[in-house]
SEVOLO-83508 format. One line per 5 residues: number of its first residue (from 0); their letters; for each residue x, y, z of C-alpha. Coordinates in steps of 0.05 Angstrom, whole numbers, padded with zeros to 5 digits. Example, Ala and Ser with C-alpha at 12.3 -4.5 7.8 and 13.67 -1.06 7.14 Angstrom:
<atoms>
0> as> 00246 -00090 00156 ~ 00273 -00021 00143
</atoms>
This chain:
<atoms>
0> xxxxx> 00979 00341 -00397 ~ 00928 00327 -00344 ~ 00954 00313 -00271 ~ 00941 00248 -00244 ~ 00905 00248 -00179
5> xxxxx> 00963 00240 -00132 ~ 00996 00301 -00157 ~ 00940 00346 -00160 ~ 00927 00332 -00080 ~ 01004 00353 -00074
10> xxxxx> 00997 00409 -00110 ~ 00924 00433 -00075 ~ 00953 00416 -00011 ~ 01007 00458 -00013 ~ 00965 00518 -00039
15> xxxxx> 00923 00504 00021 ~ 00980 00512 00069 ~ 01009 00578 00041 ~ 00947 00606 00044 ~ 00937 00586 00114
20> xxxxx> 01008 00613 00134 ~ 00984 00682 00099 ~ 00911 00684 00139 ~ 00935 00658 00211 ~ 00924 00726 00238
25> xxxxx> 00849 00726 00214 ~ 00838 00660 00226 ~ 00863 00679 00304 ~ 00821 00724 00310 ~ 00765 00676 00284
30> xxxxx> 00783 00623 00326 ~ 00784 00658 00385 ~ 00697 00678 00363 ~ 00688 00612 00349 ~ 00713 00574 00414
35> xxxxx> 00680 00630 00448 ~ 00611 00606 00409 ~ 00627 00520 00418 ~ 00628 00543 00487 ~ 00567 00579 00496
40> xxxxx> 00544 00529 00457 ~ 00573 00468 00500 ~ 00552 00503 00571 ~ 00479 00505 00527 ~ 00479 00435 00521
45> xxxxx> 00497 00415 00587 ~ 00458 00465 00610 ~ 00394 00431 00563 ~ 00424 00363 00593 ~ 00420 00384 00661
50> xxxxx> 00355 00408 00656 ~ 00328 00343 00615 ~ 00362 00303 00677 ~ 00313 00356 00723 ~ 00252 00337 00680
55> xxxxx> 00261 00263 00688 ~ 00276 00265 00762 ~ 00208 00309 00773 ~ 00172 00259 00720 ~ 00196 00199 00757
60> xxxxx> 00176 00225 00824 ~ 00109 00252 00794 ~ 00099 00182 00766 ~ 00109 00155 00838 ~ 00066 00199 00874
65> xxxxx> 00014 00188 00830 ~ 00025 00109 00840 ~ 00014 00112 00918 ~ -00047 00077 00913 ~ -00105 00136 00921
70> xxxxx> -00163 00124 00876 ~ -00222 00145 00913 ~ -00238 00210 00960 ~ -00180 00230 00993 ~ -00231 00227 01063
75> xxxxx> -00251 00160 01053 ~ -00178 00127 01044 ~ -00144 00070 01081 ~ -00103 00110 01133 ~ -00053 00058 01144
80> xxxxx> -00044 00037 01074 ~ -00038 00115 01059 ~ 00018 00129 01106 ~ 00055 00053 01087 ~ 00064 00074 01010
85> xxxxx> 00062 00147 01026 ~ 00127 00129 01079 ~ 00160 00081 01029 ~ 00151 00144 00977 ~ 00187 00188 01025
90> xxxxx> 00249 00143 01035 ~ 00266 00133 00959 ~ 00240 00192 00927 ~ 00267 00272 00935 ~ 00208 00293 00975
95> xxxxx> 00247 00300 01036 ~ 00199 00355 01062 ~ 00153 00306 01071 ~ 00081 00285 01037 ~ 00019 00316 01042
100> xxxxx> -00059 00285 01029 ~ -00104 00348 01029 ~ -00180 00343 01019 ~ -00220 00390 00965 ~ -00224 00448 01016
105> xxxxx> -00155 00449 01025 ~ -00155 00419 01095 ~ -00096 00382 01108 ~ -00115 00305 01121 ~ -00051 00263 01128
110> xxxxx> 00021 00275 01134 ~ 00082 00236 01121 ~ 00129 00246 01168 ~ 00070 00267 01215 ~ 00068 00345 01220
115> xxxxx> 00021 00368 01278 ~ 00052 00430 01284 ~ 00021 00453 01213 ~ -00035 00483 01197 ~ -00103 00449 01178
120> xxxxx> -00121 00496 01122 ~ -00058 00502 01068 ~ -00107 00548 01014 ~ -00061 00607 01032 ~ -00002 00576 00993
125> xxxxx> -00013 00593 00908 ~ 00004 00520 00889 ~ -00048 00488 00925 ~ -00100 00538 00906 ~ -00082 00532 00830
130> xxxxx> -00079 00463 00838 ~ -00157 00459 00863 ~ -00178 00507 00819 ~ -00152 00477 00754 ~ -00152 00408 00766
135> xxxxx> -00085 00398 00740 ~ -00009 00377 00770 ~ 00028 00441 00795 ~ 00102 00452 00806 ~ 00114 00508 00860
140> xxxxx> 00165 00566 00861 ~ 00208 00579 00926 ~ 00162 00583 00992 ~ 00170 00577 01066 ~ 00129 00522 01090
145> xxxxx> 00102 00553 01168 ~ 00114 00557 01228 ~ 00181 00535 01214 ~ 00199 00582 01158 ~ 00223 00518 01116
150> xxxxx> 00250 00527 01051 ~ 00205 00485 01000 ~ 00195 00476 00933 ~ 00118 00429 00923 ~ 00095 00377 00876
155> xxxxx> 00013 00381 00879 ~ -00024 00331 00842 ~ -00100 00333 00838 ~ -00142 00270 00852 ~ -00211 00248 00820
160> xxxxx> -00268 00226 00836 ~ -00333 00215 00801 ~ -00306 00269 00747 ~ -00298 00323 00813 ~ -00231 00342 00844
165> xxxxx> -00234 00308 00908 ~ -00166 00333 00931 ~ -00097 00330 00935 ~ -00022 00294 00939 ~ 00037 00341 00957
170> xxxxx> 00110 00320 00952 ~ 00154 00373 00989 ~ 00213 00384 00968 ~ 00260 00408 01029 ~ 00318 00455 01003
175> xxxxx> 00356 00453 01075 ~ 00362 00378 01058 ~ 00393 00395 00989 ~ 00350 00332 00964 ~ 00345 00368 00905
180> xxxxx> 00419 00376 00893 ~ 00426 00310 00873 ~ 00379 00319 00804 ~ 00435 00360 00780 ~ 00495 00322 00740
185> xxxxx> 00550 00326 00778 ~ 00588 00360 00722 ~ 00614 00432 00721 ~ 00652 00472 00662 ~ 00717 00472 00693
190> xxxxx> 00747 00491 00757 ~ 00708 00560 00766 ~ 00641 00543 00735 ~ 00575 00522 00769 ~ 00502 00497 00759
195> xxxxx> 00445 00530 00793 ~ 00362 00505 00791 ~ 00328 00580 00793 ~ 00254 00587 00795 ~ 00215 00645 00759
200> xxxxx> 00231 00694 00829 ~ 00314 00690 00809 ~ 00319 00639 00881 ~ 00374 00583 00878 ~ 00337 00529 00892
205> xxxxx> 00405 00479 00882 ~ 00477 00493 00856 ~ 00534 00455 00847 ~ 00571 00507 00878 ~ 00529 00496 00951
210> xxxxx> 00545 00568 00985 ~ 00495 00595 00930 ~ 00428 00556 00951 ~ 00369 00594 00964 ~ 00403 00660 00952
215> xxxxx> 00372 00704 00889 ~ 00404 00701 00827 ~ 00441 00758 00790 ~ 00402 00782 00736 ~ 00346 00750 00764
220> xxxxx> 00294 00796 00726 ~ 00320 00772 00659 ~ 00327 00703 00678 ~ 00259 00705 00705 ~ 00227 00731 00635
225> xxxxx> 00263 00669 00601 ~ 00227 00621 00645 ~ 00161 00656 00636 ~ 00173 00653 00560 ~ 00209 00588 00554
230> xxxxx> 00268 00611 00518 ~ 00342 00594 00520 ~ 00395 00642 00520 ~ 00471 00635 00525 ~ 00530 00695 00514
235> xxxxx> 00568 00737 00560 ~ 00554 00772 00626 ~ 00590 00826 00657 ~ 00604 00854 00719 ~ 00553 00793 00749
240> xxxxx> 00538 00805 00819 ~ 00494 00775 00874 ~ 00470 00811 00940 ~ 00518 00781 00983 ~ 00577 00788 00937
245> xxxxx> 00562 00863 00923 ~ 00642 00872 00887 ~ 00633 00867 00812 ~ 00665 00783 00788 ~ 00703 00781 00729
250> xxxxx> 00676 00764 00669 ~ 00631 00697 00658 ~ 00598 00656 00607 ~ 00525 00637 00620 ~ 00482 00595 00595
255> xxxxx> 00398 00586 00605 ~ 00354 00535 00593 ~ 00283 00520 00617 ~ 00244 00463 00636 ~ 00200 00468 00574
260> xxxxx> 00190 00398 00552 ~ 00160 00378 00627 ~ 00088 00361 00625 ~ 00073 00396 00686 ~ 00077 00480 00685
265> xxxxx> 00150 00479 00720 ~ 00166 00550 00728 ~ 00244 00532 00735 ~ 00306 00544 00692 ~ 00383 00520 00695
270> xxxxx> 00438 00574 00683 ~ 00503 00547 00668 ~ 00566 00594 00686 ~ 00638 00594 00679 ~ 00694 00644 00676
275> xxxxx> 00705 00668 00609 ~ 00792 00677 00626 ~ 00783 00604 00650 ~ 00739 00580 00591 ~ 00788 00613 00539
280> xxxxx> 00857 00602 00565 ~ 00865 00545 00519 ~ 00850 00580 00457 ~ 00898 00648 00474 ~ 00953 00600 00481
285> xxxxx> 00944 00563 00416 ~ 00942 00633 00376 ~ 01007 00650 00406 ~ 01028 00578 00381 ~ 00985 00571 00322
290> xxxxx> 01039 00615 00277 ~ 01106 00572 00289 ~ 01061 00510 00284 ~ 01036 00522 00221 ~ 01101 00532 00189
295> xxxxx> 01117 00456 00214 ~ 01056 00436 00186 ~ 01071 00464 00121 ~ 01128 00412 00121 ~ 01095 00354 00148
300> xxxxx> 01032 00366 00107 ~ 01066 00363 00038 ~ 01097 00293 00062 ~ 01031 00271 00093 ~ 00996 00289 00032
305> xxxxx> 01038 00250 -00011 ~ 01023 00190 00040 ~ 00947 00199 00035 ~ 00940 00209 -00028 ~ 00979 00134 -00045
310> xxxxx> 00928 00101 00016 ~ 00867 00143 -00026 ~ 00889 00127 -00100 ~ 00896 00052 -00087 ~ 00825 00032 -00056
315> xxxxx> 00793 00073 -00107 ~ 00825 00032 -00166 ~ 00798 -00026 -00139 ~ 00731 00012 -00121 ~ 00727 00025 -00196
320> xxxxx> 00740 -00045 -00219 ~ 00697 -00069 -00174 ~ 00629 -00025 -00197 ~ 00655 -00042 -00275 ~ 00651 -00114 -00254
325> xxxxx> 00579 -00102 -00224 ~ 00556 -00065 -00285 ~ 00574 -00121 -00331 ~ 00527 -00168 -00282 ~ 00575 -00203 -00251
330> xxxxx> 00549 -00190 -00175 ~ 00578 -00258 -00146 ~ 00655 -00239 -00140 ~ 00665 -00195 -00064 ~ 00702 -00132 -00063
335> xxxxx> 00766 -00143 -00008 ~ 00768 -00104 00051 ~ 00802 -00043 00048 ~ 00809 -00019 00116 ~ 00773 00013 00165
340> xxxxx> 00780 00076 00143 ~ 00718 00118 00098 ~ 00739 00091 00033 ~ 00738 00025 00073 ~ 00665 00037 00098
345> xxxxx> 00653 00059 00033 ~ 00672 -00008 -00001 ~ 00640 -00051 00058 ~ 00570 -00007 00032 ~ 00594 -00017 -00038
350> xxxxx> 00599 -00096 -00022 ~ 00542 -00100 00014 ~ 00494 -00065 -00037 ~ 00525 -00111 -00089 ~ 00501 -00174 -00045
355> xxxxx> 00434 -00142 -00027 ~ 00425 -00133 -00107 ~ 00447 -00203 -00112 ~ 00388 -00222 -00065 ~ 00337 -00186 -00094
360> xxxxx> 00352 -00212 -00161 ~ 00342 -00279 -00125 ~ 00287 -00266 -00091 ~ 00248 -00229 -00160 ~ 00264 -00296 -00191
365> xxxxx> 00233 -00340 -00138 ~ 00177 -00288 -00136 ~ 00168 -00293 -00215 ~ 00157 -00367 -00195 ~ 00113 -00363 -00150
370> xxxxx> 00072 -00329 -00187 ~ 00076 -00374 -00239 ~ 00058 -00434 -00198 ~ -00005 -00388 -00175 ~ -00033 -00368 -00242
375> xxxxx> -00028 -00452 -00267 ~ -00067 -00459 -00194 ~ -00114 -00403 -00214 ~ -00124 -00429 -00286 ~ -00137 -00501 -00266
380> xxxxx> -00192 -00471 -00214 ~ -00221 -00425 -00271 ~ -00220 -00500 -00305 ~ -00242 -00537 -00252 ~ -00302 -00482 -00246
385> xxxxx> -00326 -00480 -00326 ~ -00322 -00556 -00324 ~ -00366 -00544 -00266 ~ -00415 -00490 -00294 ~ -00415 -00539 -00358
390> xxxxx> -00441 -00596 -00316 ~ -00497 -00544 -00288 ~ -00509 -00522 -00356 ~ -00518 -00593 -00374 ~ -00564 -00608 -00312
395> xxxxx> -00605 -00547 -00331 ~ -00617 -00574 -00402 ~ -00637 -00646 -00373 ~ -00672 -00607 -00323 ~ -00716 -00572 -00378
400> xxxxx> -00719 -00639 -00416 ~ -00744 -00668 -00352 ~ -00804 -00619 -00348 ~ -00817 -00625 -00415 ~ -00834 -00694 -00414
405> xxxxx> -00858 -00691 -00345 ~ -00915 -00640 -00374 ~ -00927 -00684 -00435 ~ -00937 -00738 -00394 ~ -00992 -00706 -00341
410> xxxxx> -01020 -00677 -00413 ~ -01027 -00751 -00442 ~ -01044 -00786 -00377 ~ -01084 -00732 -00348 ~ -01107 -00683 -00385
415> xxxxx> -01116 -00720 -00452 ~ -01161 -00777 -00418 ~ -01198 -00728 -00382 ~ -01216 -00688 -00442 ~ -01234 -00757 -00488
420> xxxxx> -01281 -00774 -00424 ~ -01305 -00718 -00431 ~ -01319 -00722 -00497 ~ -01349 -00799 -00501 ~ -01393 -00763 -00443
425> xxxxx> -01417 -00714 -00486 ~ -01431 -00765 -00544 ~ -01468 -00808 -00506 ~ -01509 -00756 -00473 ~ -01527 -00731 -00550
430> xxxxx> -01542 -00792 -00571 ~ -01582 -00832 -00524 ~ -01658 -00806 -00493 ~ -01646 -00786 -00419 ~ -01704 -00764 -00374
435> xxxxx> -01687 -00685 -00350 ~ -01667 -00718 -00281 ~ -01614 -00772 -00319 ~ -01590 -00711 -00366 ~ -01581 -00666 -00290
440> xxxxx> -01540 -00719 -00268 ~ -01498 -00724 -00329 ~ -01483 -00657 -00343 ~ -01459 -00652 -00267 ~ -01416 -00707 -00279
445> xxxxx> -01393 -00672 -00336 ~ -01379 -00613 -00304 ~ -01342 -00642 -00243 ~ -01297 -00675 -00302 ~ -01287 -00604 -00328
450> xxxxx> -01265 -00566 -00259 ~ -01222 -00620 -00254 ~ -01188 -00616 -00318 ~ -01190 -00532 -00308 ~ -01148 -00537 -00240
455> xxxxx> -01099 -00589 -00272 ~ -01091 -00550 -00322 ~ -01078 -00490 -00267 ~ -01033 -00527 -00227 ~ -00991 -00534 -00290
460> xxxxx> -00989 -00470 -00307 ~ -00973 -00452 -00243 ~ -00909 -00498 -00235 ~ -00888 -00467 -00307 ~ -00891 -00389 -00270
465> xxxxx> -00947 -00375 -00223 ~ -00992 -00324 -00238 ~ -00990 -00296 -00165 ~ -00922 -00272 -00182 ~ -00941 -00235 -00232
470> xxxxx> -01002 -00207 -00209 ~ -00981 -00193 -00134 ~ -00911 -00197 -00143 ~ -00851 -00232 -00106 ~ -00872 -00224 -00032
475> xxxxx> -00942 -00260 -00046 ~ -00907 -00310 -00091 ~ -00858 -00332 -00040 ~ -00912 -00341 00014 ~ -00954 -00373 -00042
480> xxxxx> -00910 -00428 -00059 ~ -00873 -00450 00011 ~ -00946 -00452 00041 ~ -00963 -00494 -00024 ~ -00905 -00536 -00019
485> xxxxx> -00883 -00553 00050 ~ -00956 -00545 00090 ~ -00979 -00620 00055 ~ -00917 -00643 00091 ~ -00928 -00613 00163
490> xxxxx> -00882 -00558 00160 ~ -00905 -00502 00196 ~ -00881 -00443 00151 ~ -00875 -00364 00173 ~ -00869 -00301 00132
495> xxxxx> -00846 -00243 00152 ~ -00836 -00176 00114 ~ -00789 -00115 00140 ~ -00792 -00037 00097 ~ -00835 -00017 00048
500> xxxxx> -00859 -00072 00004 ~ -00850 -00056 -00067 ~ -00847 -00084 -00150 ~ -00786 -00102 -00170 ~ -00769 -00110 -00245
505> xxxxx> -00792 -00169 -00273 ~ -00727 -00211 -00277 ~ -00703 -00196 -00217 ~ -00767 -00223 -00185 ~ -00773 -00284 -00223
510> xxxxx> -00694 -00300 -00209 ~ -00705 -00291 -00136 ~ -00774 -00325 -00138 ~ -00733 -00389 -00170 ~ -00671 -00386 -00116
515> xxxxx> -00727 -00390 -00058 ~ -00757 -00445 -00101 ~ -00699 -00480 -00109 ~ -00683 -00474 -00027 ~ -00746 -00486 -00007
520> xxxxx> -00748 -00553 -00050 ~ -00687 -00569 -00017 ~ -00722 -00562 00063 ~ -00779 -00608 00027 ~ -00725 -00661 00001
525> xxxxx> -00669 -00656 00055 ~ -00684 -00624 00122 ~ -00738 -00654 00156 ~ -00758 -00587 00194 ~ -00814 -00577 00231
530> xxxxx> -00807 -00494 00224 ~ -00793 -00456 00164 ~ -00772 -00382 00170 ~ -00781 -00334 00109 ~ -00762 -00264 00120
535> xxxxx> -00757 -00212 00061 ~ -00727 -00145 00077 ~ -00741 -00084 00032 ~ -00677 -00040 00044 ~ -00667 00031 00006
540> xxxxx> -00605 -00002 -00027 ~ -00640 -00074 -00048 ~ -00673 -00141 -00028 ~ -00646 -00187 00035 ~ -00678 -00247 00034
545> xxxxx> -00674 -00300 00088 ~ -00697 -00376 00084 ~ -00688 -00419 00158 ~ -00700 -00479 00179 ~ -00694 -00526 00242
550> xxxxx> -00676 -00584 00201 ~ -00618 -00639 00197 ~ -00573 -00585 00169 ~ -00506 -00603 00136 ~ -00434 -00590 00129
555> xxxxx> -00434 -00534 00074 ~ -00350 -00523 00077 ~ -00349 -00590 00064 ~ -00403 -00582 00005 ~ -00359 -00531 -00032
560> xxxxx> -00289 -00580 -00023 ~ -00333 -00636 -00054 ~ -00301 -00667 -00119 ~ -00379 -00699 -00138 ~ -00388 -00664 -00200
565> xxxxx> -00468 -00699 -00187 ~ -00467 -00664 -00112 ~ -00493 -00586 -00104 ~ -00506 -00560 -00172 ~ -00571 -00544 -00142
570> xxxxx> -00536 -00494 -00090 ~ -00486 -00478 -00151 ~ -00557 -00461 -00190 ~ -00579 -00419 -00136 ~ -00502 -00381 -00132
575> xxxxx> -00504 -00373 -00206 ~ -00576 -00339 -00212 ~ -00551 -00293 -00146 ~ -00485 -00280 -00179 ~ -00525 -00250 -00247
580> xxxxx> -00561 -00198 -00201 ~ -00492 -00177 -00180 ~ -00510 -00196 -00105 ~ -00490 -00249 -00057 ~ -00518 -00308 -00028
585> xxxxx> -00489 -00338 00036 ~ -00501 -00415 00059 ~ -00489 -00424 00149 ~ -00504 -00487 00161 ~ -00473 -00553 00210
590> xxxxx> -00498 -00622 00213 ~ -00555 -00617 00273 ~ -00572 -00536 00274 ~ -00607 -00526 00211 ~ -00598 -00479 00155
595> xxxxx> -00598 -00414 00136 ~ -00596 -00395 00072 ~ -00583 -00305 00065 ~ -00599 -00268 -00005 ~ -00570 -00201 -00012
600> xxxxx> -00583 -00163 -00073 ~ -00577 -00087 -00098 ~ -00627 -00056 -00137 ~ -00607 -00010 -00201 ~ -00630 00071 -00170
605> xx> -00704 00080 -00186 ~ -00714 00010 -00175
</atoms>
């Protein structure tokens, strides 16, 4: 028969309890290695804290000297306002040594509190050469700052000028003043451990524990590698020493930690220490206690267990009715709260997926909607645009008609009477005796008739496809006709031709011929310009072609909203014939600034 739930967590907790009572002398003995690790590893971590507390101290009072105000040669600066932000620095900041402004030769310049005591020339001190030469911020070990012999520690940050180091800002750092103490967190592990600031020489540059400042470090070679390396360490350390303490101190924990994440080369480290009888008092105690606790446990457990696993057993019930409910669809009924406990977190998720599910259903079906609504809006414009290439269609065809009859007409009126003159002319001439002078006259009369009736008949053929098209091609063409067409008028017309003028195939030329056509028709109709601008550009991809004018212009957006089925099918024409050569034609124009009209289209390779 297979246990229920509740009774298997009696059963597995109680296993669990006599086989802790059999293993608490291994598990002491494990304990005992593993609070001596969470402390290493605790003293790491405020030892890492402390020193990310260091960093932002240094990077707030880098920011600030570097916000004084200096952006030109450190010899040309305002004096006064110099020594106003530089003694406003000083007060707030942790440069209680004082601030220094030091040229490119490393004289010194300024001083905040004045120093005349110092020396002019500071290039004997390793930060401020290192500084000059690389052109970059430098944090300083432990020095003593002459003729005083002060203990400093130096912030030197290069200034620029014209892409040149022009010199320096120095924040001093006064250990006497124990300014720097106070960038360490006034925390220690326990009553006998202490924080110290070392640089990469093993000095104390701060401590919690104030007796140590500015005395070397135990171990200071090893700690010194570690800075040099940027690595962390943490264990034990025996028989730890310092020069004035030359007796052997019990046992300590230490912990390292550089200053690796600092922007600036900060050749400092933190070492955490406490005493290892100290730091594991607690858990020698609890191993004495551990054995006659655990048989209490064993006890309690059993009862607890049978608690738990009641407070478990019921949430998941309703857990499980709840995710049935959801799997049948039903995602509007809540799950109750069931505490605040992680089977109660774990229902508040539960819930709160079930409602998020709930809104994305919603929201699909308001997107499904939406897009609904936007393919009947897309559909009526794909209408709304066949009804309108129909209509162009249509004005094509009447278009054609047009011509046709327009040519039959000129035929008949012109052409036809011309040619029966002609012909009575020749008749009569046959037929009746002329003198050779009379016969001269007639025949030149007669041939007058003729030229005229040969460039009619030209003219014609030339409004039907000029021949210059074909024969020069589309550059000649287009100068050909807008000269033709717009010169009678007073238009003033200019041609201009960019790249290397070449054929193009024989539709694409006559489309583009009829598109410039068509737009310069349009300046002849509609602009009233006095200057026409054609330009034709011969690219290695295509053809841009460029009509202008300094005409009347019009409102183009307001062309394209227009519900005139009658109203720009000749611009629609123009689009249409562009849109076949798989190119684009652009319309800028405003009522008052004239028009330009922009052909852009690509040429199949080898064209």
């Amino acid at each position: 028969m297979r246990m229920g739930l509740q009774a298997r967590l009696l059963v597995l907790v109680t296993l669990a309890m006599l086989l802790m009572l059999s293993m608490l002398g291994i598990f002491g003995f494990i304990l005992v290695r593993e609070r001596v690790d969470e402390i290493l590893r605790q003293n790491l971590r405020l030892a890492q804290a402390s020193a990310g507390y260091i960093q932002y101290t240094l990077e707030e009072n880098l920011k600030s000297l570097n916000e004084i105000g200096l952006t030109a040669d450190p010899e040309e600066v305002d004096i006064a306002q110099f020594q106003k932000a530089a003694h406003e620095l000083y007060l707030r900041s942790i440069f209680s040594g004082g601030i220094f402004l030091i040229n490119e030769r490393g004289e010194l310049l300024l001083s905040e509190p004045p120093r005349p005591e110092l020396s002019k020339n500071l290039l004997g001190y390793s930060h401020i050469r290192q500084a000059l030469d690389t052109g970059k911020p430098v944090i300083s070990s432990y020095y003593t700052l002459e003729p005083r012999d002060e203990p400093m520690v130096s912030v030197a940050v290069p200034r620029m000028s014209g892409g040149r180091i022009a010199g320096l800002i120095v924040g001093n750092i006064d250990l006497a003043s124990q300014s720097l103490q106070k960038a360490i967190q006034p925390v220690s592990p326990g009553q006998t451990g202490y924080i110290d600031i070392i640089d990469k020489e093993g000095f104390v540059l701060a401590s919690t524990d104030t007796g140590r400042t500015l005395h070397q470090s135990d171990h200071r070679g090893v700690l010194g590698n570690l800075i040099q390396q940027q690595k962390t360490t943490q264990g034990t350390c025996h028989s730890c020493h310092s020069d004035d303490q030359p007796e052997p101190r019990e046992t300590e924990i230490m912990a390292f930690f550089p200053l690796s994440r600092f922007p600036v080369s900060a050749p400092w480290g933190v070492v955490v220490r406490q005493s290892e009888r100290e730091a594991l008092a607690s858990v020698r105690s609890l191993q004495q206690r551990f054995f006659f606790i655990g048989l209490s446990l064993l006890g309690i457990g059993i009862l607890l267990t049978w608690g738990m696993a009641q407070s478990i057993v019921k949430p998941i019930r309703v857990l499980t009715q709840a995710a049935r409910r959801i799997a049948s669809g039903n995602l509007s009924d809540s799950i109750p709260p069931l505490g605040r406990d992680e089977i109660g977190t774990l229902a508040q998720s539960f819930d709160a997926m079930r409602e998020e599910l709930r809104k994305s259903l919603d929201k699909i079906q308001k997107w499904n909607e939406e897009l609904e609504k936007m393919v009947q809006e897309r559909t009526q414009e794909l209408e709304e645009s066949q009804a309108k290439r129909g209509e162009l269609l249509h004005k094509l065809i009447s278009a054609h008609e047009e011509e046709r009859k327009r040519i039959a007409r000129e035929l008949h009126d012109e052409t036809s009477q011309s040619l029966a003159a002609l012909t009575v002319a020749l008749d009569t001439a046959a037929m009746s005796p002329h003198s050779e002078a009379e016969m001269e006259a007639k025949l030149s009369s007669m041939k007058t008739m003729a030229v005229k009736l040969l460039d009619g008949v030209r003219q014609m053929i030339f409004d039907l496809r000029p021949t210059v098209l074909d024969d020069l091609g589309l550059l000649s063409a287009i100068r050909w006709y807008a000269k033709e067409r717009l010169s009678p008028l007073g238009v003033k017309v200019r041609v201009e031709m960019s790249g290397t003028e070449r054929r193009l195939p024989s539709q694409i030329e006559i489309a583009l011929f009829r598109v410039v056509q068509e737009a310069v028709t349009n300046i002849a109709k509609h602009a009233e310009a006095e200057n026409v601008v054609l330009s034709v550009d011969f690219t290695d991809y295509g053809i841009i072609i460029e009509v202008e004018d300094d005409g009347k212009g019009f409102d183009a957006q307001a062309l394209d909203r227009t519900t005139d089925k009658g109203t720009g099918l000749g611009l629609l024409g123009m689009k249409e014939r562009v849109a076949l050569l798989e190119g684009n034609l652009s319309i800028d124009s405003e009522p008052g600034s004239g028009t330009r009209v922009k052909i852009e289209v690509p040429l199949p390779a080898g064209g």
